[in-house]
PDB file with SEQRES, HELIX, SHEET and CRYST1 records, atoms N, CA, C and O in Angstrom:
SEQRES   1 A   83  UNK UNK UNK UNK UNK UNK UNK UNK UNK UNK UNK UNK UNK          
SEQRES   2 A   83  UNK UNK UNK UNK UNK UNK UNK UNK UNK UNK UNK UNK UNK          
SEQRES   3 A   83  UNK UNK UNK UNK UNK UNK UNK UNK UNK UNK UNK UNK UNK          
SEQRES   4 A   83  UNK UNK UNK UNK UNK UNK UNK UNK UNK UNK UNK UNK UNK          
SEQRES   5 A   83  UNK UNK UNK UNK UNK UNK UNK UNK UNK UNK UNK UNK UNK          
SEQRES   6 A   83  UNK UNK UNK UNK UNK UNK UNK UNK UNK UNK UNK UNK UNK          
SEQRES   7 A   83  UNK UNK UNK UNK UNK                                          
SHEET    1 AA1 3 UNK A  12  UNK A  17  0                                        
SHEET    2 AA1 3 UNK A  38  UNK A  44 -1                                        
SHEET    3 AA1 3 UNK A  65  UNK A  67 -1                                        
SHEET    1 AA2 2 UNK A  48  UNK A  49  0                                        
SHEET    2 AA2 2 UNK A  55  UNK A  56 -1                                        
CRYST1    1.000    1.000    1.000  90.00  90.00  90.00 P 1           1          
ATOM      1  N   UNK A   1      41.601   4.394  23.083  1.00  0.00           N  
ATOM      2  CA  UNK A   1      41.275   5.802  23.266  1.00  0.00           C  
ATOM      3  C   UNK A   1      39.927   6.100  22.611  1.00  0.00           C  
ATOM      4  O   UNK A   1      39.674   5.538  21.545  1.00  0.00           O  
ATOM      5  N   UNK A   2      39.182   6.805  23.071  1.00  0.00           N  
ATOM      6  CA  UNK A   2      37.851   6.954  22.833  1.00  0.00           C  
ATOM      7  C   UNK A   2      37.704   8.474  22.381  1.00  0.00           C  
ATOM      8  O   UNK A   2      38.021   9.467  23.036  1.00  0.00           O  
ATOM      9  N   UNK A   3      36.952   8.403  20.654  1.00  0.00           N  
ATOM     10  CA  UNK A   3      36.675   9.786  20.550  1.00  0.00           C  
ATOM     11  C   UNK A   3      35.857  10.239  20.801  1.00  0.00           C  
ATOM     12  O   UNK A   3      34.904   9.469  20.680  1.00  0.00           O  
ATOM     13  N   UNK A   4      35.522  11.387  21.210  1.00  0.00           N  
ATOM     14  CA  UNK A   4      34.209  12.356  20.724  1.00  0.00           C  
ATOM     15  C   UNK A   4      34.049  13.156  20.146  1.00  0.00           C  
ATOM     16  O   UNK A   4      35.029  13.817  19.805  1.00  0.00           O  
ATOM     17  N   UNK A   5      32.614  13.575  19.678  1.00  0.00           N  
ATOM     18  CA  UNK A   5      32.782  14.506  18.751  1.00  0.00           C  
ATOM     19  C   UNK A   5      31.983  15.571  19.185  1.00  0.00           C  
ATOM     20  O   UNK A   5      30.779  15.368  19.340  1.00  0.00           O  
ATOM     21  N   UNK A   6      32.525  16.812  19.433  1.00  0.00           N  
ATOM     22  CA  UNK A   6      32.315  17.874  20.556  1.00  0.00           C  
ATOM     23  C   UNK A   6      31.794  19.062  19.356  1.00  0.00           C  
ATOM     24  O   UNK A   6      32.633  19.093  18.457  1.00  0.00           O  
ATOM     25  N   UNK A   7      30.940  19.786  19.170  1.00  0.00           N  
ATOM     26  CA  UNK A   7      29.965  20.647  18.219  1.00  0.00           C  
ATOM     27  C   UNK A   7      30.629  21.690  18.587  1.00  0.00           C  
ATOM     28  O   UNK A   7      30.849  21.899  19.780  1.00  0.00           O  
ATOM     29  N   UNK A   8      31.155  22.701  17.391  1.00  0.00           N  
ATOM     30  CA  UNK A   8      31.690  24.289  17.753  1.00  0.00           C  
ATOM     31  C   UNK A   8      30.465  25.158  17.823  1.00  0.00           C  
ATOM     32  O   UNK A   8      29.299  24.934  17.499  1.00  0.00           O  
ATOM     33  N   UNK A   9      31.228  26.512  18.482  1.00  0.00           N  
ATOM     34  CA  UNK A   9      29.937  27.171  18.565  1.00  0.00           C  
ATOM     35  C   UNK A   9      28.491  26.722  19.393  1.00  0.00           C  
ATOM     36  O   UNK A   9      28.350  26.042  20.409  1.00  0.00           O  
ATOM     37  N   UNK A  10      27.624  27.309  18.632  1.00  0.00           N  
ATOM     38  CA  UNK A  10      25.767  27.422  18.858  1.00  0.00           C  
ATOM     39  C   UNK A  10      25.389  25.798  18.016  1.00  0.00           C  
ATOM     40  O   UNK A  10      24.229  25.557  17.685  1.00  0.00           O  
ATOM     41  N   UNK A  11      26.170  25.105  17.833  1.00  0.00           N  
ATOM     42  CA  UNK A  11      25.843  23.760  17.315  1.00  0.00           C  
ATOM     43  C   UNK A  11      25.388  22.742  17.785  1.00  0.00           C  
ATOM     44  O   UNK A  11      25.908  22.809  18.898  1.00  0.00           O  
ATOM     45  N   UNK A  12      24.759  21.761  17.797  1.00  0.00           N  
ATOM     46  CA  UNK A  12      24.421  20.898  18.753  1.00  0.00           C  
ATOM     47  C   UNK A  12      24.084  19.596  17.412  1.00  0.00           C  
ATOM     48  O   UNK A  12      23.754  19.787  16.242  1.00  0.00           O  
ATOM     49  N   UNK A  13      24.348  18.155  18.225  1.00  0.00           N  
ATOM     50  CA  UNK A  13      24.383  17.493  17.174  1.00  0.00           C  
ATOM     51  C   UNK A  13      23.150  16.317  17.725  1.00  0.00           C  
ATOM     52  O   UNK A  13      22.815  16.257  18.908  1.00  0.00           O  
ATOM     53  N   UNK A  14      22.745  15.699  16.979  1.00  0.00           N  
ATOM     54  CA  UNK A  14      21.077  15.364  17.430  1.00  0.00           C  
ATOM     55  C   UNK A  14      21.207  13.752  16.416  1.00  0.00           C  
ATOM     56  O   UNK A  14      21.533  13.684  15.231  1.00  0.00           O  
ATOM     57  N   UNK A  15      20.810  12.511  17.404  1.00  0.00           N  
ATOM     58  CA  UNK A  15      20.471  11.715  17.011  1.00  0.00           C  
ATOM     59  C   UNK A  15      18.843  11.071  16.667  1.00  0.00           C  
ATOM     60  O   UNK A  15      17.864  10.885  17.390  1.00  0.00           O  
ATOM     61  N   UNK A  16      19.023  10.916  15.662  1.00  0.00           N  
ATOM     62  CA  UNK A  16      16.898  10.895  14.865  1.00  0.00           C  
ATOM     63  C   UNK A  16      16.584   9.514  15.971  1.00  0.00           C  
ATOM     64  O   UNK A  16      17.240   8.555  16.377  1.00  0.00           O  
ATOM     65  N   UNK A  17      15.154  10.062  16.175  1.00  0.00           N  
ATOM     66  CA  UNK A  17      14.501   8.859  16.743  1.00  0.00           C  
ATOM     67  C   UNK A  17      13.668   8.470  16.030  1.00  0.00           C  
ATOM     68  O   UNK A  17      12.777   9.210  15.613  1.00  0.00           O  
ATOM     69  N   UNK A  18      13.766   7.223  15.727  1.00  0.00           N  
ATOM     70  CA  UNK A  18      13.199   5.977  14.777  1.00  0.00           C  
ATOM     71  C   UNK A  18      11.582   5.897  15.270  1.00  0.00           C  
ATOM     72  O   UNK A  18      11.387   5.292  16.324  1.00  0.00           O  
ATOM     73  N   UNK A  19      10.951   6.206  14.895  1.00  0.00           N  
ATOM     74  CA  UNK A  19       9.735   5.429  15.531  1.00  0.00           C  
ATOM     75  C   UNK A  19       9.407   3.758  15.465  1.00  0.00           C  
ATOM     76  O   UNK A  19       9.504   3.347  14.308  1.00  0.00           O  
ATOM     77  N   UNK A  20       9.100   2.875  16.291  1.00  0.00           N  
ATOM     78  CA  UNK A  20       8.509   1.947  16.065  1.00  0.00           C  
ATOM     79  C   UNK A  20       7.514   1.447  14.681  1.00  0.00           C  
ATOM     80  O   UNK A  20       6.536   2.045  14.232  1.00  0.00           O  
ATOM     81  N   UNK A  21       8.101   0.209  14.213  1.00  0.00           N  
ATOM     82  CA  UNK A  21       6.801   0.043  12.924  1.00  0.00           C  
ATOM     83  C   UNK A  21       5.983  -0.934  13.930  1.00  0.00           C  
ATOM     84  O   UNK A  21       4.783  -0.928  13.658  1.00  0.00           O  
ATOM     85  N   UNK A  22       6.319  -1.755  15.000  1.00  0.00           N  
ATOM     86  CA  UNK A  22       5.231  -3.058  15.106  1.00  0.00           C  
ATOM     87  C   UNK A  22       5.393  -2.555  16.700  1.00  0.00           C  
ATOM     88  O   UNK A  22       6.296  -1.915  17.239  1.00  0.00           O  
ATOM     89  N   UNK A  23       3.825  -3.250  17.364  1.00  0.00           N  
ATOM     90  CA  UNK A  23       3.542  -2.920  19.011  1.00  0.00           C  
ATOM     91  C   UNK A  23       4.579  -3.708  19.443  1.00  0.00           C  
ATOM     92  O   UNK A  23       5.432  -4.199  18.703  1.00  0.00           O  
ATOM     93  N   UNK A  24       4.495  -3.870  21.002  1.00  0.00           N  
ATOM     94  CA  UNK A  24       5.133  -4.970  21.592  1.00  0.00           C  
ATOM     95  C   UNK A  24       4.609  -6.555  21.325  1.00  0.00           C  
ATOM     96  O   UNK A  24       5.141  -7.648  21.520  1.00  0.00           O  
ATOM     97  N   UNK A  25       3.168  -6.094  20.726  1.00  0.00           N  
ATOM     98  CA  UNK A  25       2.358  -7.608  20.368  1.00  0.00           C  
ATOM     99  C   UNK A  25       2.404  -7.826  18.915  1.00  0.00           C  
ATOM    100  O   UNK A  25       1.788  -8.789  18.458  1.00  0.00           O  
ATOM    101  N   UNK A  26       2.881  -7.261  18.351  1.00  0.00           N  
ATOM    102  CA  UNK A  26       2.679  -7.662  17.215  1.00  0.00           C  
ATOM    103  C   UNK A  26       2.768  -7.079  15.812  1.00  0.00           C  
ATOM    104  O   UNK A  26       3.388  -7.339  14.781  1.00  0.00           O  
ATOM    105  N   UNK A  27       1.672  -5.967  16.315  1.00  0.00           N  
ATOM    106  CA  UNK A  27       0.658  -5.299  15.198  1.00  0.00           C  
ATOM    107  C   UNK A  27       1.718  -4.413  14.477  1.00  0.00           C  
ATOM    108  O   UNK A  27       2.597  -3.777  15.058  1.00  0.00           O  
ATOM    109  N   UNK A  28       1.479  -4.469  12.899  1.00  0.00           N  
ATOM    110  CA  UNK A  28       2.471  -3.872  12.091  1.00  0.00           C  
ATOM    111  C   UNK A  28       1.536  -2.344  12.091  1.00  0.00           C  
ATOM    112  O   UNK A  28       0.345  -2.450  11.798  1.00  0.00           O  
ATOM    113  N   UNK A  29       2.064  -1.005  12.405  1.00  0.00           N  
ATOM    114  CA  UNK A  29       1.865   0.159  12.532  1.00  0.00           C  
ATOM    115  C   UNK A  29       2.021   0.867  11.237  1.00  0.00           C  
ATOM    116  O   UNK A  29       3.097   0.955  10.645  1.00  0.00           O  
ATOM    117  N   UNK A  30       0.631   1.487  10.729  1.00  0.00           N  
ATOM    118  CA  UNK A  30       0.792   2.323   9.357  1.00  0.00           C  
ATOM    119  C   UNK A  30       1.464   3.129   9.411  1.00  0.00           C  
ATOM    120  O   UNK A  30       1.793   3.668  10.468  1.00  0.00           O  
ATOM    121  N   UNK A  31       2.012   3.563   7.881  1.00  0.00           N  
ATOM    122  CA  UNK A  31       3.684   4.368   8.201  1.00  0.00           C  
ATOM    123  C   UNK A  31       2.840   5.822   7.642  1.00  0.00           C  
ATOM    124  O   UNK A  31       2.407   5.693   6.497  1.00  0.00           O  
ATOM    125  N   UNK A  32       2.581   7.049   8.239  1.00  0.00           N  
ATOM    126  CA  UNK A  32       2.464   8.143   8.011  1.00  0.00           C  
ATOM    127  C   UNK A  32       2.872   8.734   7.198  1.00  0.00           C  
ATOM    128  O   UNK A  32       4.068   8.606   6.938  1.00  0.00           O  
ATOM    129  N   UNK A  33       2.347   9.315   6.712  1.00  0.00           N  
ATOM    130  CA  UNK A  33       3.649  10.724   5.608  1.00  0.00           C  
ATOM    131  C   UNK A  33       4.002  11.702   5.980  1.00  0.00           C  
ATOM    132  O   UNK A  33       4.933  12.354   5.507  1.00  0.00           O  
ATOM    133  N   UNK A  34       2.941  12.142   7.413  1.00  0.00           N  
ATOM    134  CA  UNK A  34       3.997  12.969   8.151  1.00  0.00           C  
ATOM    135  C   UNK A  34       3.967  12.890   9.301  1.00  0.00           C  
ATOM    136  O   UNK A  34       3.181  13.472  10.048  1.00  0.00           O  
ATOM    137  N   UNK A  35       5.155  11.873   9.702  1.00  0.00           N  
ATOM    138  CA  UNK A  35       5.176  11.510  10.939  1.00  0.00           C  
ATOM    139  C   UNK A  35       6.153  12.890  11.518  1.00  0.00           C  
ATOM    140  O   UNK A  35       6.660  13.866  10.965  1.00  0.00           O  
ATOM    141  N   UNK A  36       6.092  12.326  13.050  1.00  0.00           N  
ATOM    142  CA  UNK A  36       6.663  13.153  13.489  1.00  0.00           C  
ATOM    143  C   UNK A  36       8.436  13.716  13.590  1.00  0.00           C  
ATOM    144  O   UNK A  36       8.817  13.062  14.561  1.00  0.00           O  
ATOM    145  N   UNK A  37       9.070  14.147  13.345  1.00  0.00           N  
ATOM    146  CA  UNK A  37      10.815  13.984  13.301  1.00  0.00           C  
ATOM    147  C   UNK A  37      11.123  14.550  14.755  1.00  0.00           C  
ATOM    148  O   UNK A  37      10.948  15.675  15.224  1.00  0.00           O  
ATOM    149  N   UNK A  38      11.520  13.659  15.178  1.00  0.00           N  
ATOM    150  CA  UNK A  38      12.241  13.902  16.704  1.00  0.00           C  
ATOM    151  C   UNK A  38      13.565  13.634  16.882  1.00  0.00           C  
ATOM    152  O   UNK A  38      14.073  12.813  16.118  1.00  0.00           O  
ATOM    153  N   UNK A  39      14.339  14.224  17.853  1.00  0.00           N  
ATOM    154  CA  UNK A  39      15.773  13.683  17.679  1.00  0.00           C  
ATOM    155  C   UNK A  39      16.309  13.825  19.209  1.00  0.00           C  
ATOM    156  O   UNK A  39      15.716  14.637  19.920  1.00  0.00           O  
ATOM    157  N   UNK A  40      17.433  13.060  19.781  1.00  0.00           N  
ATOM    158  CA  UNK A  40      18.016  13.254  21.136  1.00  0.00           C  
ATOM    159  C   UNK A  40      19.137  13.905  20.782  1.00  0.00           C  
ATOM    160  O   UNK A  40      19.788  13.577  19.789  1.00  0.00           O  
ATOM    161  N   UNK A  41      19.487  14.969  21.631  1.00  0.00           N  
ATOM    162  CA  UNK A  41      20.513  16.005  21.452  1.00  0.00           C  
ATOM    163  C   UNK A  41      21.396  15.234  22.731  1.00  0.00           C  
ATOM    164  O   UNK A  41      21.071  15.034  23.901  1.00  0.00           O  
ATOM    165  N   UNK A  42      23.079  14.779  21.717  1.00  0.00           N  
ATOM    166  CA  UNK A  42      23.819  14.099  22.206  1.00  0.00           C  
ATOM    167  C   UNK A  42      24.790  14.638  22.187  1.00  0.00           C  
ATOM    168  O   UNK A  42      25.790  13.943  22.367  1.00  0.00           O  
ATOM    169  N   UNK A  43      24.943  15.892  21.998  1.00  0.00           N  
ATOM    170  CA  UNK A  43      26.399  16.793  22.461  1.00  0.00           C  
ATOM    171  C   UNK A  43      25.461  18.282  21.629  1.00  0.00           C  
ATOM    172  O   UNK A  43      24.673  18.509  20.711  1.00  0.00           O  
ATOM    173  N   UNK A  44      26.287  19.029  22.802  1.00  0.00           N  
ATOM    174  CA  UNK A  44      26.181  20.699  22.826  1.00  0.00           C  
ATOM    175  C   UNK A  44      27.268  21.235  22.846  1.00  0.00           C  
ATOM    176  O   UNK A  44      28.111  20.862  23.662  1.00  0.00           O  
ATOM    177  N   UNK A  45      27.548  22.345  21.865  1.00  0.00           N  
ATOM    178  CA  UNK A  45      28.509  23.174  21.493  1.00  0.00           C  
ATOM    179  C   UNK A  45      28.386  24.215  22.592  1.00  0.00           C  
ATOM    180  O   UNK A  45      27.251  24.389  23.038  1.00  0.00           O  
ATOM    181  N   UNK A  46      29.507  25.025  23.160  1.00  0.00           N  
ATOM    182  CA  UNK A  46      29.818  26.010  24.628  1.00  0.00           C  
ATOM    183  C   UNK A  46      28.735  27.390  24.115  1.00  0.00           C  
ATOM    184  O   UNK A  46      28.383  28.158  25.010  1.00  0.00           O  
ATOM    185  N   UNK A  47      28.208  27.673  22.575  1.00  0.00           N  
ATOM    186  CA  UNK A  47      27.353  28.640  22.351  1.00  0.00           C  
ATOM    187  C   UNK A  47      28.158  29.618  21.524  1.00  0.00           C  
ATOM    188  O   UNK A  47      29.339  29.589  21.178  1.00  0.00           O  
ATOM    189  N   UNK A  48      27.215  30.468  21.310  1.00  0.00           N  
ATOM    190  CA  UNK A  48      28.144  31.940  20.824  1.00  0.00           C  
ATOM    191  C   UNK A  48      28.577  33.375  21.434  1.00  0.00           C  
ATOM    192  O   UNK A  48      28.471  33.651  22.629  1.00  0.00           O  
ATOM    193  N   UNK A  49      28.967  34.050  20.669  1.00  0.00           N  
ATOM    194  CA  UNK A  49      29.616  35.392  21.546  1.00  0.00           C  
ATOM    195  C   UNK A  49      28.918  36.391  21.034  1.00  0.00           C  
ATOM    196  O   UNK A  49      28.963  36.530  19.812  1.00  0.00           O  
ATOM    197  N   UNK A  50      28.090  37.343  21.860  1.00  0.00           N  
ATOM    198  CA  UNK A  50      27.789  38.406  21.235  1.00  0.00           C  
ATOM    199  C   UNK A  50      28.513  39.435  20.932  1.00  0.00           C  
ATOM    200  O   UNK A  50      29.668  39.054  21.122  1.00  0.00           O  
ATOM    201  N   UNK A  51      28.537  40.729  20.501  1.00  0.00           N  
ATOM    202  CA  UNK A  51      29.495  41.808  20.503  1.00  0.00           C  
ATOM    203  C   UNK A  51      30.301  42.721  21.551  1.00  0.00           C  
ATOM    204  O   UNK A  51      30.728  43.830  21.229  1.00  0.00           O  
ATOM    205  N   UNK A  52      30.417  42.355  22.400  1.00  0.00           N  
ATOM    206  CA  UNK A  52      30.738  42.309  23.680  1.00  0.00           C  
ATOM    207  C   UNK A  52      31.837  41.574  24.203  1.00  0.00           C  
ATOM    208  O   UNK A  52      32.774  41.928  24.919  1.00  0.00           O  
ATOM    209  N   UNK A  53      31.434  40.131  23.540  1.00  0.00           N  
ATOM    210  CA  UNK A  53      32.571  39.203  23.782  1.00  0.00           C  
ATOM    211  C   UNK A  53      31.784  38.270  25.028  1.00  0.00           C  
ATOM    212  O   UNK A  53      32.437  37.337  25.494  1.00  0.00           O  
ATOM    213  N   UNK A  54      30.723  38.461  25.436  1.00  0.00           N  
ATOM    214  CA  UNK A  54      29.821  37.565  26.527  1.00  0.00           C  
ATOM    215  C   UNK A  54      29.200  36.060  25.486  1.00  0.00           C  
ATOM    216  O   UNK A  54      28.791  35.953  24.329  1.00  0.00           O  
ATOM    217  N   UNK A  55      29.343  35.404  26.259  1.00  0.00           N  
ATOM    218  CA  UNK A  55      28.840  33.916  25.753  1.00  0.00           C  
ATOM    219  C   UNK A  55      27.857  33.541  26.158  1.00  0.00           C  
ATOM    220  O   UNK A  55      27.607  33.135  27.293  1.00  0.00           O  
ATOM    221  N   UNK A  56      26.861  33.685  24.832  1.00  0.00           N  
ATOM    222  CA  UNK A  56      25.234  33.139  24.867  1.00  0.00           C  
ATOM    223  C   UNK A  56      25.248  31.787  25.088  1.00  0.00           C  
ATOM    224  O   UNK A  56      25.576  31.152  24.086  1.00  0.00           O  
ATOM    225  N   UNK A  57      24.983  31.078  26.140  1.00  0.00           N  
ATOM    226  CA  UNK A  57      24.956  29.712  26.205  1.00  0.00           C  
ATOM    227  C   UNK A  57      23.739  29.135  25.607  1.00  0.00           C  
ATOM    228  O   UNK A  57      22.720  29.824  25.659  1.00  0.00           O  
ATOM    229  N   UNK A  58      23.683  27.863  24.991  1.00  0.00           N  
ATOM    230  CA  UNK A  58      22.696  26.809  23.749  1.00  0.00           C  
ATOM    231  C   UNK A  58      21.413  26.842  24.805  1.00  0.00           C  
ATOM    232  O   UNK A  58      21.443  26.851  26.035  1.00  0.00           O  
ATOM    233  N   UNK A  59      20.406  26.854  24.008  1.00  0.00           N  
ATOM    234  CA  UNK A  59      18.949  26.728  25.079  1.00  0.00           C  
ATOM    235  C   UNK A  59      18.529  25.248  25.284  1.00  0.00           C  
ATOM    236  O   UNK A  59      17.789  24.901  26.204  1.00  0.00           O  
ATOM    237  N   UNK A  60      19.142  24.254  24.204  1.00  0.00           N  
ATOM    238  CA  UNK A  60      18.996  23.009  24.989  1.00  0.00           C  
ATOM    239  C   UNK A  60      20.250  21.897  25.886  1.00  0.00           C  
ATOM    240  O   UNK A  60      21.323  22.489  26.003  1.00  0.00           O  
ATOM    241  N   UNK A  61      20.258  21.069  26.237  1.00  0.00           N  
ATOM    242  CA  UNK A  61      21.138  20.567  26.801  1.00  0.00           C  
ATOM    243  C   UNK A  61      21.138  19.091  26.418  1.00  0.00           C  
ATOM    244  O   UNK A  61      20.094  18.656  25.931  1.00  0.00           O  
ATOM    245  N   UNK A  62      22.133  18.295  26.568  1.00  0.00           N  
ATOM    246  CA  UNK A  62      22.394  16.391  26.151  1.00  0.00           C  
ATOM    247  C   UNK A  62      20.983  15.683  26.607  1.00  0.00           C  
ATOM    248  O   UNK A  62      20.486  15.851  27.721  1.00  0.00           O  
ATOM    249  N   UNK A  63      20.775  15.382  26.227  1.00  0.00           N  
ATOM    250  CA  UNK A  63      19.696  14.303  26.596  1.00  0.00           C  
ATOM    251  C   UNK A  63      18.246  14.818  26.314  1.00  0.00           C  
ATOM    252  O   UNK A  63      17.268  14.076  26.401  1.00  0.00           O  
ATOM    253  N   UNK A  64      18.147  16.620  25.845  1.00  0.00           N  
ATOM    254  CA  UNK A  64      16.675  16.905  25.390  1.00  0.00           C  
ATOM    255  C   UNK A  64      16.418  16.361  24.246  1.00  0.00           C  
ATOM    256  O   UNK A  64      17.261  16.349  23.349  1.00  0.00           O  
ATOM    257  N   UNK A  65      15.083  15.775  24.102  1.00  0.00           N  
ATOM    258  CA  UNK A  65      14.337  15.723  22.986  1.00  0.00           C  
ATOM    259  C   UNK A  65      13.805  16.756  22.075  1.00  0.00           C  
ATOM    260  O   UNK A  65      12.773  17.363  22.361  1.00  0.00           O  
ATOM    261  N   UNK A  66      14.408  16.962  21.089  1.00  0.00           N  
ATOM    262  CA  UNK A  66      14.148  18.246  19.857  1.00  0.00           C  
ATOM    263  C   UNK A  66      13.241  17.907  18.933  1.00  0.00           C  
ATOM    264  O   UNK A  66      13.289  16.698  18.706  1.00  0.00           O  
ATOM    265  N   UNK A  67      12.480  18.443  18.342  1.00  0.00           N  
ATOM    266  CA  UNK A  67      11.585  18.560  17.097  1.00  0.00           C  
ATOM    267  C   UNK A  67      12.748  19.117  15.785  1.00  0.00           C  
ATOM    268  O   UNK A  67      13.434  20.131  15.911  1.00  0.00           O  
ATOM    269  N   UNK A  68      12.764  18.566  15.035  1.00  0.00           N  
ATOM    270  CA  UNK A  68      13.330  18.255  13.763  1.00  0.00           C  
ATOM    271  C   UNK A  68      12.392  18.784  12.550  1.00  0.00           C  
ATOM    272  O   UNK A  68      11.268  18.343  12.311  1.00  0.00           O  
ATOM    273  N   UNK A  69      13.044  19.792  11.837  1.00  0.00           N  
ATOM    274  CA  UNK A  69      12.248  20.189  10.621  1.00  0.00           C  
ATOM    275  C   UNK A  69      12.312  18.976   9.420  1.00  0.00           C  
ATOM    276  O   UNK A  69      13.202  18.128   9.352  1.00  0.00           O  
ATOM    277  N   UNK A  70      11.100  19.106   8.449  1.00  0.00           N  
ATOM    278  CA  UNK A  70      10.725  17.897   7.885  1.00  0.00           C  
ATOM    279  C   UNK A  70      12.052  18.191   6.151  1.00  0.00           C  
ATOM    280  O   UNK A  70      12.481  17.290   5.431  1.00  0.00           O  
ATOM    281  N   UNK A  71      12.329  19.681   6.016  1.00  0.00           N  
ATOM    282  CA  UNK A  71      13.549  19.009   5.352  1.00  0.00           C  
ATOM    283  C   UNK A  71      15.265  18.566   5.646  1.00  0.00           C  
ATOM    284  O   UNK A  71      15.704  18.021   6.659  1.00  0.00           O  
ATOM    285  N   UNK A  72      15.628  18.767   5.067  1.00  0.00           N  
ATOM    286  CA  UNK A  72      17.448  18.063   5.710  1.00  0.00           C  
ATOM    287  C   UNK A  72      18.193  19.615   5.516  1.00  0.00           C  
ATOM    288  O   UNK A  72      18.219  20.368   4.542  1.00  0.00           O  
ATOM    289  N   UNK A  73      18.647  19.709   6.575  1.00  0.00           N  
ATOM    290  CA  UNK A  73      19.192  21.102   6.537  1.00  0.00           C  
ATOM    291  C   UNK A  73      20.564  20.795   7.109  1.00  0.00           C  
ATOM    292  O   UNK A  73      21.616  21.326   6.753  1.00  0.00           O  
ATOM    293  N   UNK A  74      20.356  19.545   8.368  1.00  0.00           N  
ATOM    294  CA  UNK A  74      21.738  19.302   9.024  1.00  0.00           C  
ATOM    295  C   UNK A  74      22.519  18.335   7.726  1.00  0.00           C  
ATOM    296  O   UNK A  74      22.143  17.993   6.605  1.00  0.00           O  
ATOM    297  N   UNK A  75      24.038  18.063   8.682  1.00  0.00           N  
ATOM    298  CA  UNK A  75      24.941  17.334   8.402  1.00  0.00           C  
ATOM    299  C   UNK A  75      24.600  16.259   8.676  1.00  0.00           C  
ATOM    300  O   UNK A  75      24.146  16.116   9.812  1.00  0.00           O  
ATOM    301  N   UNK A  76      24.674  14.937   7.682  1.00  0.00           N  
ATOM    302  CA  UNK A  76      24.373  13.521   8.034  1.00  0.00           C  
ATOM    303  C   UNK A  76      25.883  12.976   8.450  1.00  0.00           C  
ATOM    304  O   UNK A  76      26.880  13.179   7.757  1.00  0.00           O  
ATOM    305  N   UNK A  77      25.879  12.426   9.401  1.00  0.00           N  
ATOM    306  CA  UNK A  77      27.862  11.873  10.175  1.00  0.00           C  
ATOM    307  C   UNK A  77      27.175  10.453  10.445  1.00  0.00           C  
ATOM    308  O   UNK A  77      26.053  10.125  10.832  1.00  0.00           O  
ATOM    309  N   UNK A  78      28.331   9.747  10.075  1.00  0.00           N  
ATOM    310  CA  UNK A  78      28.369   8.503  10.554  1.00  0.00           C  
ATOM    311  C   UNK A  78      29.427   8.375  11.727  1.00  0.00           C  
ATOM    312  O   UNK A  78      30.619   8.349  11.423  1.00  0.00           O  
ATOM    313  N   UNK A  79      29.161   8.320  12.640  1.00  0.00           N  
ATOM    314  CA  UNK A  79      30.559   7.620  13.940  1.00  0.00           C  
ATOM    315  C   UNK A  79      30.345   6.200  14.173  1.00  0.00           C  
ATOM    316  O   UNK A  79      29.172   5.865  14.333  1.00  0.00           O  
ATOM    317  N   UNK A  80      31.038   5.501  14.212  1.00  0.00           N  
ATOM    318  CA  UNK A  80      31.049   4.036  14.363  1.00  0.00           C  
ATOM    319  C   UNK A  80      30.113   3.378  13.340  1.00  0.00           C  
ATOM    320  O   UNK A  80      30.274   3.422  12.121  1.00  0.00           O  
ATOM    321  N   UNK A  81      28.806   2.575  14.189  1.00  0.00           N  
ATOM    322  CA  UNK A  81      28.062   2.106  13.600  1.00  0.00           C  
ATOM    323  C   UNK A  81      27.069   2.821  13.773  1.00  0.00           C  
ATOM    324  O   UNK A  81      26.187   2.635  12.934  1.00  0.00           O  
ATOM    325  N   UNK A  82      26.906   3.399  14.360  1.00  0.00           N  
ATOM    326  CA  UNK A  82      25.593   4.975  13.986  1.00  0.00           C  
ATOM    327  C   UNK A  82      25.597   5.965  13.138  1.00  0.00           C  
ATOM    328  O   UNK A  82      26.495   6.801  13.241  1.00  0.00           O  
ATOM    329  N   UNK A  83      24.684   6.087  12.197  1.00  0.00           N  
ATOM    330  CA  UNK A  83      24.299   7.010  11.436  1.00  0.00           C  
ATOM    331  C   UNK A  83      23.613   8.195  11.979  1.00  0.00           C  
ATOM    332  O   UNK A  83      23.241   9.093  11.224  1.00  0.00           O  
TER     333      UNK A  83                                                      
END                                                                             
């Protein structure tokens, strides 16, 4: 049986993308101090409710690429062997 892990609410849960240290040839790539933080959004929560009771649906969807603020604000989860 296979779990998932499904985000409540306006939540959405985002896997970091690693940048490359070396090309395809070789070359070891200087490590920045402020590189860029990117992440793939791998599950979306159904959104929130305004006062009304109408459901604001999330502005991104599975598979967008997000910009990531440079401190830690989210939850760090481990599932399986992914961090």
């Amino acid at each position: 049986m296979a779990r998932r892990l499904i985000p409540s609410f306006n939540r959405i849960l985002v896997e970091k993308i690693i940048p490359p240290s070396q090309t395809n040839s070789g070359i070891l790539l200087p490590k920045f101090t402020t590189q860029l933080n990117t992440g793939k959004v791998v599950a979306v929560g159904p959104g929130s409710y305004d006062r009304d009771g109408k459901l604001i649906p999330v502005s991104v969807k599975e598979g967008d690429t997000v910009l990531l603020p440079n401190y830690d604000t989210g939850t760090e989860v481990k599932l399986g062997d992914i961090k």
